[in-house]
C-alpha positions in Angstrom: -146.7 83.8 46.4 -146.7 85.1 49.5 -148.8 83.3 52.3 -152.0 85.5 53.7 -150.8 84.7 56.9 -147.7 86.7 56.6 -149.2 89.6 55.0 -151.8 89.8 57.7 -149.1 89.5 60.0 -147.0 92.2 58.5 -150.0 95.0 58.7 -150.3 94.0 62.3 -146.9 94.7 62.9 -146.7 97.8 60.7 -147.0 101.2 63.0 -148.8 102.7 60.1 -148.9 106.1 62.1 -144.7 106.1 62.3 -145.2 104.8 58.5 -147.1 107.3 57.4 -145.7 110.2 59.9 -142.2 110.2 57.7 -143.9 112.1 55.6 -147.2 113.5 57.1 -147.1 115.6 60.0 -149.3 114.0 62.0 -151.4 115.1 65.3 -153.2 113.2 67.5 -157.7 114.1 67.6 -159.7 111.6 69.2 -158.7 108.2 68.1 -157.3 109.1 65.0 -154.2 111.0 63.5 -154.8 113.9 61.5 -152.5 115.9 58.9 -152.2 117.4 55.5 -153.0 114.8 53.0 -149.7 114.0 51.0 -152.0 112.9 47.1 -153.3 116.6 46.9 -152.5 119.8 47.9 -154.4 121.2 50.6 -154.4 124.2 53.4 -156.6 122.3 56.1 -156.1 119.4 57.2 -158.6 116.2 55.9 -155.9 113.3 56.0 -156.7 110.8 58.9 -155.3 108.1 60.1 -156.5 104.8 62.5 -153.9 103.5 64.3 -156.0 100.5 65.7 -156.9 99.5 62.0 -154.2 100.6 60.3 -156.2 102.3 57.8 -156.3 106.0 56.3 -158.8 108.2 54.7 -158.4 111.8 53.3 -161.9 113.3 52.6 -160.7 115.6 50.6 -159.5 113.2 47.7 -161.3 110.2 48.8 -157.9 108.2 49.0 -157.9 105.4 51.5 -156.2 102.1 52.5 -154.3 100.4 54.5 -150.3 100.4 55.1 -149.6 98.6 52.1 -151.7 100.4 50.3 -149.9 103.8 51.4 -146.3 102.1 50.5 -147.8 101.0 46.9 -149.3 104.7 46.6 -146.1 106.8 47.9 -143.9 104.6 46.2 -145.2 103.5 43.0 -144.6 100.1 44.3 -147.0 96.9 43.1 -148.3 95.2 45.7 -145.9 92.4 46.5 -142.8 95.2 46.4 -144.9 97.0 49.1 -145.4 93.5 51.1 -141.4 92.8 51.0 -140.6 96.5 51.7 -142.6 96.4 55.0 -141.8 93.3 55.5 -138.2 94.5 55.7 -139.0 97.2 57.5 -140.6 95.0 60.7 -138.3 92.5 60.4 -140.5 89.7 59.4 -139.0 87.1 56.9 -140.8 86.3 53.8 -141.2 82.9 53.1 -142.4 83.2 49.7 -143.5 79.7 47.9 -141.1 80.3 44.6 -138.4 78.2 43.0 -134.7 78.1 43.5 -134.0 79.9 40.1 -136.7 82.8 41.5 -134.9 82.8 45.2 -131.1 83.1 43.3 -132.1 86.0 41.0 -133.5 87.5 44.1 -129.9 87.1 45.5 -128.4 88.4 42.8 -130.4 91.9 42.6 -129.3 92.4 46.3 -126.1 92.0 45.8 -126.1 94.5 42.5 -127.9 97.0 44.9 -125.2 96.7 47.3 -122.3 96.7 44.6 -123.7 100.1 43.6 -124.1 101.7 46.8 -120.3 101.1 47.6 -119.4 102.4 44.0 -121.5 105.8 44.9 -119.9 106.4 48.4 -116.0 105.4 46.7 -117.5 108.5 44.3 -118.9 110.4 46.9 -115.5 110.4 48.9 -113.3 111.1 45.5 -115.6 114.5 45.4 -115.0 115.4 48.6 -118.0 117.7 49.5 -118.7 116.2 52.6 -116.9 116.7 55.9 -116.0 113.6 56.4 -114.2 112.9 53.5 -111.1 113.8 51.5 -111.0 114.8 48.0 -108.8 113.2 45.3 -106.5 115.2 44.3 -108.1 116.1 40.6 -111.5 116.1 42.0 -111.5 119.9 41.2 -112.5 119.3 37.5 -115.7 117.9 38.7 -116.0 120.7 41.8 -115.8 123.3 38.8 -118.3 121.7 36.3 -120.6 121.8 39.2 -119.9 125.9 40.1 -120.5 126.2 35.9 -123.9 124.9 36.8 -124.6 127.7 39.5 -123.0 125.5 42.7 -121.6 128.0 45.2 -118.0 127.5 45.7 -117.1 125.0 48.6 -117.1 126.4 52.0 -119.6 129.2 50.9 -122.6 130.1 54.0 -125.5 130.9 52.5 -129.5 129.5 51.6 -127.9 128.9 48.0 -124.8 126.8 49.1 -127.0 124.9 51.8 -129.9 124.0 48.9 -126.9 122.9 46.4 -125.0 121.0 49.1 -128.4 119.1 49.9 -129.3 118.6 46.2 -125.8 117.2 45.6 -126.2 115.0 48.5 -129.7 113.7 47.5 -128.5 113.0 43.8 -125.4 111.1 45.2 -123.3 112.8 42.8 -119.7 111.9 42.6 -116.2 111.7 41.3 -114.9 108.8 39.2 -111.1 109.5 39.1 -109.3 109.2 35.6 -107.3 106.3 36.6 -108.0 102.4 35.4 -108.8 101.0 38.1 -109.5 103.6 41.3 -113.3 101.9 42.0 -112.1 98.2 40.9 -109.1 98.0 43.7 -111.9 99.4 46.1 -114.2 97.0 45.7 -111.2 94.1 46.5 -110.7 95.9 49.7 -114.4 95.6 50.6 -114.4 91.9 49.4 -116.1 92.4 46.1 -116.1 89.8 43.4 -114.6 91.8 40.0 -117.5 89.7 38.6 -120.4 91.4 40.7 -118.9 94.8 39.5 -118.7 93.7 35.8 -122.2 92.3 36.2 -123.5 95.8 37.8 -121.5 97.4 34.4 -119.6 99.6 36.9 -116.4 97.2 36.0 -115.4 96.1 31.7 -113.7 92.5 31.5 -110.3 93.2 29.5 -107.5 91.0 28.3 -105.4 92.1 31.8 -108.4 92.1 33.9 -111.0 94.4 35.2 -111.1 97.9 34.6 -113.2 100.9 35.7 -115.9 101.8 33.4 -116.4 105.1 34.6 -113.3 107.4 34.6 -112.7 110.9 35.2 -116.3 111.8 34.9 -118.7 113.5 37.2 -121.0 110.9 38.7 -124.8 110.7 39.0 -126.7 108.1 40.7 -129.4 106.4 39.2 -132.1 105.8 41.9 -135.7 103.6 41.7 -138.6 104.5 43.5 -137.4 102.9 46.2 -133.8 104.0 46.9 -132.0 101.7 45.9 -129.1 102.8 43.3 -129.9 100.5 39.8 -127.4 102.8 37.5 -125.3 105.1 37.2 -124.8 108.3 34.5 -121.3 110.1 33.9 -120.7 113.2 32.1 -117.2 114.1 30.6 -115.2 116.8 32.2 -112.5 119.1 30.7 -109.4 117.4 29.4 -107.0 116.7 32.3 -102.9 118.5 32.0 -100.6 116.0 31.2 -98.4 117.0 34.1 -101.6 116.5 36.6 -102.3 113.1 35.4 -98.6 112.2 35.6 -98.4 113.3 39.2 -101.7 111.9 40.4 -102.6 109.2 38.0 -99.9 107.5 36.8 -101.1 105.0 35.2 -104.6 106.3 33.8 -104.5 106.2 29.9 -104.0 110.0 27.8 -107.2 111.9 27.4 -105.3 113.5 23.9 -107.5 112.1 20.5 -111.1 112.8 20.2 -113.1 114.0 22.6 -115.1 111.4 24.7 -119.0 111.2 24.4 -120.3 113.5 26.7 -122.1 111.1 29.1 -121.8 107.5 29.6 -124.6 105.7 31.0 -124.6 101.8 33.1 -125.2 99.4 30.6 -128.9 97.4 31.6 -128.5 95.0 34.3 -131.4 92.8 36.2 -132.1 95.8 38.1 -131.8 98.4 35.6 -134.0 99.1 32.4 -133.3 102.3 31.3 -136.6 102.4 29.4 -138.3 101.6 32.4 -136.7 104.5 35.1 -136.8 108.0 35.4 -134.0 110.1 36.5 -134.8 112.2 39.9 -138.2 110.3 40.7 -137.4 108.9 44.2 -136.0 112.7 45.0 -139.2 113.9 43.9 -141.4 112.2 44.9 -143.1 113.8 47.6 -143.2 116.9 45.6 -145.7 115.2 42.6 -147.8 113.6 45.1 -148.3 117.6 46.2 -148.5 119.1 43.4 -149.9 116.4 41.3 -147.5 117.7 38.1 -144.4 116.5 37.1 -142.1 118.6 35.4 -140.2 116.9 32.4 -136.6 117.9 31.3 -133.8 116.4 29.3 -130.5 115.9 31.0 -129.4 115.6 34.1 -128.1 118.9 35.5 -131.2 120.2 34.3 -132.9 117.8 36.8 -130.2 119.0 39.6 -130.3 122.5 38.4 -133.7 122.6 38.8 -134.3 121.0 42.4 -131.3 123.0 44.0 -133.6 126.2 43.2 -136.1 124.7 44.8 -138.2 122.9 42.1 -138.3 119.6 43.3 -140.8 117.9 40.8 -138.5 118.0 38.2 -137.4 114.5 36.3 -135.6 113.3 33.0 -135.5 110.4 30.9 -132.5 108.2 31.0 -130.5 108.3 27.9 -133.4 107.6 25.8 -136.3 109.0 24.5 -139.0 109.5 26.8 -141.0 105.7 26.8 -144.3 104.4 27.6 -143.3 102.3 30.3 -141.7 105.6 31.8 -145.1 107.5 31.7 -146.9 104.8 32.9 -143.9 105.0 36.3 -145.0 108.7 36.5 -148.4 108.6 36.6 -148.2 106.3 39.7 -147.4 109.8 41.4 -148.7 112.5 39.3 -151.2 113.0 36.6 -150.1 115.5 35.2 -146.7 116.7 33.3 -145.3 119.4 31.7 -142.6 118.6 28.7 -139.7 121.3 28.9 -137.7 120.4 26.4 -134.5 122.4 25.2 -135.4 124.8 22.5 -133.7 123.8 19.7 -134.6 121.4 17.1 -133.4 118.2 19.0 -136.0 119.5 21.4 -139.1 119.9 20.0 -138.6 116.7 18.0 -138.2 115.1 21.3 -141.1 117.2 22.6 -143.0 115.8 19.5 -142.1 112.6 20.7 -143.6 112.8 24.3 -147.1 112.7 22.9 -147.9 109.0 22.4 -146.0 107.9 25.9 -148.1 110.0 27.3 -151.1 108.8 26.1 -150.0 105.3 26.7 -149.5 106.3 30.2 -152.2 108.1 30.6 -151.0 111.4 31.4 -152.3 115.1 31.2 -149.1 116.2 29.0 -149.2 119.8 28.8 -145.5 121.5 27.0 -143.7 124.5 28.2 -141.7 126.7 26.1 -137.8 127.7 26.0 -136.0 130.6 24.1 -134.0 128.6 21.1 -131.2 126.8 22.1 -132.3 127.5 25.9 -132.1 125.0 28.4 -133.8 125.0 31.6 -130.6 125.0 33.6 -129.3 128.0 32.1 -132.5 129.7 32.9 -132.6 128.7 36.3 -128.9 130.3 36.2 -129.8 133.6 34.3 -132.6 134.6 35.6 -133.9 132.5 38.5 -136.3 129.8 39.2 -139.5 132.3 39.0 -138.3 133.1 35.8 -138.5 129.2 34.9 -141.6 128.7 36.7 -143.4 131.4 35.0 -142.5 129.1 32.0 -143.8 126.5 33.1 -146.7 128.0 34.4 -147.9 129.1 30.5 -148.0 125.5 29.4 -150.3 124.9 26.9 -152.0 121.3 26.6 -149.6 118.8 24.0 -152.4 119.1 21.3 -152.8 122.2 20.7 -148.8 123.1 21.3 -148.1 120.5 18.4 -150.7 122.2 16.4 -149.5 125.6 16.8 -146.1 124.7 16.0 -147.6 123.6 12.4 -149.4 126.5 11.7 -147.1 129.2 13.3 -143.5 128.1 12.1 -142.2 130.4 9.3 -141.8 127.5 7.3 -146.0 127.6 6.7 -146.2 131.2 5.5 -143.2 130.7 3.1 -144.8 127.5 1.5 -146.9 126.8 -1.2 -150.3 126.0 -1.1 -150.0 122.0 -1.8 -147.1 122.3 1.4 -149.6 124.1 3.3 -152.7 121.2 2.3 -149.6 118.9 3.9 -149.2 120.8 7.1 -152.8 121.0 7.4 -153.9 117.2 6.8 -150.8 116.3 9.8 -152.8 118.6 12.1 -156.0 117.0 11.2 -154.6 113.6 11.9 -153.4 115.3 15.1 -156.9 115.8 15.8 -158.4 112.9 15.0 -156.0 110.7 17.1 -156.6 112.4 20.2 -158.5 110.2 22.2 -160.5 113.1 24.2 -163.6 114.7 22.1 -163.4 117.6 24.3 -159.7 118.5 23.5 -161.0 117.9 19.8 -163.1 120.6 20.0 -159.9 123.1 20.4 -159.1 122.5 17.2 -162.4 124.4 15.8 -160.7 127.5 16.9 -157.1 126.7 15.3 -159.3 125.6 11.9 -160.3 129.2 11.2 -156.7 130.5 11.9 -156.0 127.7 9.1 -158.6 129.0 7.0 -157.2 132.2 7.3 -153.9 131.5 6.4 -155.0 129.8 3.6 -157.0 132.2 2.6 -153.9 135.1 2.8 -152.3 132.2 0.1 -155.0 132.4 -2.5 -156.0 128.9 -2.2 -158.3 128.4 -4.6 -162.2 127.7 -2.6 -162.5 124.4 -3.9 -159.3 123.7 -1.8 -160.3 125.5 1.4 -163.9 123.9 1.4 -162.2 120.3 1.2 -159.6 121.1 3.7 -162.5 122.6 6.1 -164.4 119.6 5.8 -161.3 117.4 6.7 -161.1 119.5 9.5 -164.8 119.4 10.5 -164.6 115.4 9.7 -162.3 114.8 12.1 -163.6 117.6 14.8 -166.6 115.1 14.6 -166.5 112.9 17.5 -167.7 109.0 17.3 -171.2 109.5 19.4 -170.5 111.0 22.7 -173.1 112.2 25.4 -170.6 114.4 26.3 -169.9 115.2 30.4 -172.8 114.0 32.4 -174.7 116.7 34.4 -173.4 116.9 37.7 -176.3 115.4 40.3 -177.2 116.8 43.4 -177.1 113.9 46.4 -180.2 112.9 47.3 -181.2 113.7 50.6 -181.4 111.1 52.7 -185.0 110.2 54.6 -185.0 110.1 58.2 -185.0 106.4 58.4 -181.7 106.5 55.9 -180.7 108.5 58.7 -181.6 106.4 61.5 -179.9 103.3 59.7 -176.1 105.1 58.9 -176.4 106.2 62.9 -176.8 102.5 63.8 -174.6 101.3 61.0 -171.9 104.0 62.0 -171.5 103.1 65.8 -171.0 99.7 64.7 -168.1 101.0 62.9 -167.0 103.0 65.6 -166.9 99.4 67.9 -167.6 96.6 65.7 -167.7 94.8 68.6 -171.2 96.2 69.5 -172.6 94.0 67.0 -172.4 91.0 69.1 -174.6 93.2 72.0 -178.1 91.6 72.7 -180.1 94.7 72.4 -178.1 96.2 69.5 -178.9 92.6 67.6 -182.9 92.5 67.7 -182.5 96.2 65.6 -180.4 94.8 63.4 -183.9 93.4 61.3 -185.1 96.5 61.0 -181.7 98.0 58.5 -182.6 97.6 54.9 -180.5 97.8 51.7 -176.8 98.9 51.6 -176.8 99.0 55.1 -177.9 95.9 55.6 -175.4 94.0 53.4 -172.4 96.4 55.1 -173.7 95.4 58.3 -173.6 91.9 57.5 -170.4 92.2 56.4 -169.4 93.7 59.6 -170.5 91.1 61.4 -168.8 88.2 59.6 -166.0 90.3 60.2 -166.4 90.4 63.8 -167.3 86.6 64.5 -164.3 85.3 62.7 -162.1 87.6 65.2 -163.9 87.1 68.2 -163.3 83.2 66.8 -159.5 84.1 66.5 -159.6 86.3 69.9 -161.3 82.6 71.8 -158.7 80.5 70.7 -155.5 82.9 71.6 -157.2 83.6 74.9 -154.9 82.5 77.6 -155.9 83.9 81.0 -158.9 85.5 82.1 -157.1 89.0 82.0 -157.7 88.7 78.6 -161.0 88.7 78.7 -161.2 92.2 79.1 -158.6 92.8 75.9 -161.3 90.7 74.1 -163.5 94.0 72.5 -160.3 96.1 72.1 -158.3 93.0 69.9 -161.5 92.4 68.0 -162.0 96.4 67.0 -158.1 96.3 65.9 -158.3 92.9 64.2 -160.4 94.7 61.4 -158.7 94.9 58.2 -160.4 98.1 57.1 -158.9 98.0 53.6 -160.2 94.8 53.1 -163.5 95.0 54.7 -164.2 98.1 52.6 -163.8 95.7 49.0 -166.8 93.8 50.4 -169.2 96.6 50.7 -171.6 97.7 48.2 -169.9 100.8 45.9 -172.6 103.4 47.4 -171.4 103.2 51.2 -168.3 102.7 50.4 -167.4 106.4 51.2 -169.4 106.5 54.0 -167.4 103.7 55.4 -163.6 104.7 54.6 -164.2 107.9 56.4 -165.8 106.6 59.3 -163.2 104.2 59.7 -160.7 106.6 59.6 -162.4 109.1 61.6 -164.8 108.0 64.2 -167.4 109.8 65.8 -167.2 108.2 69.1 -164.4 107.9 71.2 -165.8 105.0 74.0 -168.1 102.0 73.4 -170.7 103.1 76.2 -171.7 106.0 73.8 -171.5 104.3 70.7 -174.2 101.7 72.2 -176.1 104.9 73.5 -176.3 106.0 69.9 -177.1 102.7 68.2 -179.9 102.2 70.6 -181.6 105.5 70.3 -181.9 104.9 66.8 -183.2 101.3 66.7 -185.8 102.9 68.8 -185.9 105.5 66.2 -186.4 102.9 63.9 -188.9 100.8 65.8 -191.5 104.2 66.1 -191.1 104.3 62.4 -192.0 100.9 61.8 -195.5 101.1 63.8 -196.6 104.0 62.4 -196.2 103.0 59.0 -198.2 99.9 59.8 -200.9 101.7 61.8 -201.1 103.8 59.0 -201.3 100.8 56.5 -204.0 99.3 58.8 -206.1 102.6 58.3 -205.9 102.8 54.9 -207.2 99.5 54.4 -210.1 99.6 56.8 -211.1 103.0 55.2 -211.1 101.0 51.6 -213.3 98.9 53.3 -215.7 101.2 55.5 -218.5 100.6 53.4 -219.1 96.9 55.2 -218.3 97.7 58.5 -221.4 97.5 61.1 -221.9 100.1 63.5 -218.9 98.6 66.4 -216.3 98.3 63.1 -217.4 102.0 62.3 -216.4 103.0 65.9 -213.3 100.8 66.3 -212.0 102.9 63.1 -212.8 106.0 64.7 -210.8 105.2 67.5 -207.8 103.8 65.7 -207.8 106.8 63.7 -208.0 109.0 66.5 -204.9 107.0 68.4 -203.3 107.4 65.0 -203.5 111.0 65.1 -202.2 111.5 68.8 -199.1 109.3 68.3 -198.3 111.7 65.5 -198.6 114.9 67.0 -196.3 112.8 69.9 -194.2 111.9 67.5 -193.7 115.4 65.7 -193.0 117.5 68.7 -190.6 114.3 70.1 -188.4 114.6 66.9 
């Protein structure tokens, strides 16, 4: 575990606006920050930021928290990642309370991340793409896989070039020379243990030695959420000549025989779970937190393809069948995602497939289309990335895709009627496994078309009506109110009013709530407020208990007000509040209404004398009512003392009206 004491310490030291400003374009308004939120897409700015708490709010999607928070949400981090990750990133040490065995496996997945990032530059430099480095000399069978996949040529100016160069850059993608051991005798140079590389599976243990896994392939890096390289994925190029390999590569084995398999992935390590990652998420991660949809391909230069035209959500499995624990990863940044699968049969069996991850991560899976034997890099390559987005842009939700490729395949119309009963009880069971009644009510529509078709057959009625009430069976949902009906807010009374004013200025300075004329209104809150205020308070005496013992000089006296107000750990006061000002809190917080204390007290005070008039005419007005229930015993002076109450009644409320 990690102490409190260092986490605390870590917020404090975290700039959360330079944080949160790598990716937010931040400007300055008032004493807050203010940009386009990066969870949903927007045109006006509602994302704010509090640099003194360290807390953010968008009230647009009500998303709010503090710098951790931000980490975990951007990053798909849990919480502790987030913790070490800033922690890293302010240069505090973590002294976490674990075991040896926990601190060496730590060890070891650093040095694994650093073994990788050395293999990927060696790559990177093989390649050659970048100024600074110098191809090797057969690095042009990777250079032209690439320009088969729509790369400009090397040296080309244009948008095109600049978007590939960028993409290639972002996706680390390298060369892996055909010799045995080009990446091994590079790591010795850099004082690399063969062990570390066999252990990262970027080196095989033979009987001479260590040798390269990975050779004469083109190179893609394998990234986590964070940026650190876990894998790696190689794809085959064409068969070197002979007379090349003898010149260049003397001792790299003969590529004659069979052809190799056409990619070869790392083998799992402690940082690497190929069930578990996604191919292209850290790259794209800023675009799914924008447009809140994934886009889900198969292989890697689709992925690549795909982002060097500008379509930067797009992601792939790695060298597996899309898993649960992958769709669970994704829906950490988007809740949505369209399946674009290859059109042949390998890809709508894999698109088939999809459907129970996704539930088990609880996505939105919509499916896309492709032209058989299509896949989305050659669209992107034939006829542009509109062409593909247009595509995309026609997904239809999983369930009724998979039902509509039951009923519309060819295969349905050439069958007989007990093959039809088949194909009609699987999209029933389709049906009655989707979790969500109002999707099941889609399937009404798509039961008529089956009707229909039947029908066109010569199903005998007796058939039809069973397969109809199969249908209707399943179309019947277990007892559901349905959506509740949206509610209006209630409008709040003037005294609600009154109380959020008070409430809010406290929030603006919580040190206000220490102020001896702001206190003896403090009774008069009621409710939610009350309990938030209270909260508040406790709040403020344990820091103004922290601020008293740190105090060293009297100079500091006057930083007293300013180191309580920043000392509030908005994130965590807000999980104290009652759920219903809640909201009301997180965007005060993040967006105060006063910028200096002196009219934040101003405020607070007009209303607890708001309050105050409130208070003594409902008890005037309760003292009234009982004395006129009991009119009949007065004597003649009780008779006029009610008249006269009633009549100072009535003045202070014709005061009161014209003064509000």
């Amino acid at each position: 575990m990690i102490p409190q004491e260092t986490i605390a310490r870590i917020k404090e030291r975290t700039d959360i606006v330079a944080l949160i400003g790598e990716t937010v374009r931040l400007v300055r308004r008032g004493r807050s920050f203010v940009g386009l939120c990066p969870f949903h897409k927007e045109k006006s700015p509602s994302f704010h930021v509090h640099p003194e708490r360290g807390f953010f709010h968008c009230f647009g999607c009500q998303e709010s928290g503090s710098s951790i928070d931000f980490a975990m949400k951007t990053n798909g981090l849990d919480f502790i990642e987030a913790v070490r990750m800033l922690a890293d990133r302010a240069g505090i040490p973590i002294e976490e309370k674990a075991s040896d065995a926990s601190r060496i496996h730590k060890s070891e997945r650093d040095e694994l991340y650093a073994v990788n990032a050395l293999a990927a530059t060696y790559w990177e430099r093989c390649l050659g793409l970048s100024e600074s480095s110098r191809p090797h000399p057969m690095a042009s069978y990777a250079i032209h896989e690439l320009e088969k996949r729509g790369m400009p040529k090397p040296g080309t100016k244009s948008p095109e070039a600049e978007r590939w160069m960028r993409a290639v850059a972002a996706f680390r993608i390298g060369y892996a020379p055909p010799g045995w051991d080009g990446l091994s005798r590079f790591l010795r140079e850099q004082g690399i243990s063969p062990v570390i590389g066999e252990r990262a599976g970027l080196l095989v243990a033979g009987a001479r030695g260590h040798y390269d896994r990975f050779r004469h392939r083109l190179m893609f890096a394998v990234v986590d959420a964070l940026g650190r390289i876990i894998a790696f994925s190689g794809r085959a190029l064409a068969t070197p000549a002979r007379e090349e390999l003898s010149k260049h590569e003397p001792s790299a084995p003969s590529y004659d025989g069979d052809p190799p398999a056409k990619y070869i992935n790392s083998p799992e390590s402690p940082v690497y779970k190929k069930g578990e990652q996604l191919f292209g998420l850290f790259q794209a991660k800023q675009a799914l937190r924008q447009r809140q949809q994934a886009i889900l391909v198969e292989g890697n230069f689709d992925v690549v393809s795909l982002h060097a035209g500008g379509i930067e959500n797009a992601l792939a499995p790695l060298g597996t069948a899309f898993t649960g624990e992958q769709a669970k990863l994704l829906k950490r940044f988007a809740p949505t995602v369209v399946v674009l699968f290859d059109g042949d049969a390998a890809g709508k069996k894999a698109t088939r497939a999809a459907r129970v991850p996704c539930q088990e991560g609880g996505l939105d899976a919509m499916v896309a289309t492709l032209p058989l034997g299509k896949d989305p890099d050659e669209i992107v390559r034939a006829e542009g990335p509109a062409a593909l987005m247009a595509r995309v842009q026609e997904a239809r939700g999983m369930l009724e895709y998979l039902i509509q490729d039951a009923l519309d395949d060819q295969r349905f119309q050439g069958a007989g009627v007990s093959e039809q009963a088949a194909r009609v009880r699987a999209v029933v069971k389709l049906v009655a496994d989707e979790p969500d009644p109002n999707l099941r009510l889609q399937a009404k529509r798509l039961a008529d078309e089956l009707s229909n078709k039947l029908i066109v057959r010569g199903s005998q009625t007796t058939d039809l009506t069973q397969l109809e009430r199969l249908v209707a069976t399943a179309l019947r949902a277990p007892a559901d109110a349905g959506p509740p009906e949206p509610t209006r807010e209630r409008r709040l009374t003037s005294d609600e009013r009154f109380q959020l004013a008070v409430y809010g200025a406290l929030l603006d300075f919580p040190s206000l709530a220490d102020d001896p004329g702001i206190q003896r209104g403090l009774a008069l809150l009621e409710g939610d407020v009350a309990l938030a205020t209270a909260s508040l308070r406790r709040y403020v005496a344990a820091a103004a208990a922290r601020v008293s013992n740190h105090r060293a000089s009297p100079e500091a006296e006057s930083e007293a007000s300013s180191t309580i107000e920043k000392t509030l750990d908005a994130a965590e006061f807000l999980a104290t509040l009652p759920r219903p000002i809640q909201s009301f809190s997180a965007r005060r917080l993040a967006s105060p209404s006063f910028d200096n204390a002196s009219d934040a007290r101003a405020e607070a005070l007009a209303n607890i004398s708001k309050l105050e008039r409130a208070l003594e005419k409902r008890q005037k007005l309760s003292t009234i009512s009982v004395l006129e229930r009991s009119a009949s015993t007065l004597d003649a002076e009780g008779e006029a003392a009610l008249r006269e109450l009633q009549e100072l009644a009535r003045r202070r409320k014709g005061l009161g009206n014209r003064g509000e």
